[in-house]
Every structure is written in C-alpha cells, then in structure tokens.
VOGU-3710 file (C-alpha; in Angstrom, 3 decimals, decimal comma):
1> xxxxxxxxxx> 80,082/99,321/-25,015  78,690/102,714/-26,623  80,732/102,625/-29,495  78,502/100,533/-31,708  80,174/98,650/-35,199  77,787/98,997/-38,316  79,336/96,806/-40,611  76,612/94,165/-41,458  74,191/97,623/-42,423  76,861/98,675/-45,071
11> xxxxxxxxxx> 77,964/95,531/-46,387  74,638/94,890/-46,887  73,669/98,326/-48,406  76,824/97,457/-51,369  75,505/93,843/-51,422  78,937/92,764/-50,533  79,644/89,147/-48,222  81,769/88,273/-45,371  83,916/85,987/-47,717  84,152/88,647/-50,080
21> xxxxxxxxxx> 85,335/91,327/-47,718  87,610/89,436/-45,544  89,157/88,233/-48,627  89,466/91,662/-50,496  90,817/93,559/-46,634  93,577/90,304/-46,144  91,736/88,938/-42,733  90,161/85,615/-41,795  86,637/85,116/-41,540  87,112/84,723/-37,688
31> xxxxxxxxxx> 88,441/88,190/-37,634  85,633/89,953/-39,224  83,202/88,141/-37,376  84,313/89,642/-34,352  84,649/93,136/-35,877  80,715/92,588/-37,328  79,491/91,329/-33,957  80,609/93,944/-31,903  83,396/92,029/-30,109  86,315/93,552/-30,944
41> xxxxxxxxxx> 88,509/95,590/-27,995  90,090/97,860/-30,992  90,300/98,542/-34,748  93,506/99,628/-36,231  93,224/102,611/-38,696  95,054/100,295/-41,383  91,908/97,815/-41,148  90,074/100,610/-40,559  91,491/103,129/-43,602  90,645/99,502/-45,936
51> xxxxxxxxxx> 87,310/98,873/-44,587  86,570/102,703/-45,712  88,134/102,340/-49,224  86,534/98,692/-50,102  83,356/99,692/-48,686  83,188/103,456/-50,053  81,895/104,802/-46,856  83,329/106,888/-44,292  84,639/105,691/-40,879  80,966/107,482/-39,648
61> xxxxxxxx> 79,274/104,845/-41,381  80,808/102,266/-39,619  81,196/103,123/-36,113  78,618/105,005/-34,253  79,223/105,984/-30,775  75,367/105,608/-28,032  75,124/106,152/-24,842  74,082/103,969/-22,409
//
C-alpha cells in the first residue's frame, strides 16, 4: 500500500506509549496496533483530527503517501 502510517516515528519523537495514546484517543490497544503497523483499510478523520491534537503534529506527519 503507498500510503505509509508514521505513527511509531512521532510517538516516539513526544516520548509518548501505546498505552498512553490509546488511552488518551478512547481506542483499545488492538486498534492502534493495527493503525501503527500499517494494517488498517481506513482512518476516520475523528481518530484522525485526535491523533493530530494529542500528538501536536499535522495529519503530514502521520501519513505519507510512496510509490511503489
């Protein structure tokens, strides 16, 4: 898939954790797995609008899009 999910780099860069994070944006653990490892089909701009605001990033930061 060329639209690639950067949300282990950022987390990282504010230090934050999974439990943290999926606690503070009301999702399981499972959930944001599959949104950090690239799995996910879709994003919804709610999670997505959260993700932004928790994180202080833009949505740039978190998706990139690469070609094949």
């Amino acid at each position: 898939m060329p639209i690639v999910v950067n949300l282990d780099v950022v987390m990282a860069k504010r230090k934050m954790s999974s439990t943290e994070l999926s606690e503070r944006l009301g999702i399981t653990m499972a959930n944001l797995s599959i949104l950090k490892n690239n799995k996910a089909k879709a994003v919804r701009f709610s999670t997505l609008e959260s993700l932004c605001e928790i994180l202080n990033c833009q949505p740039g930061d978190i998706l990139a899009y690469e070609e094949k």
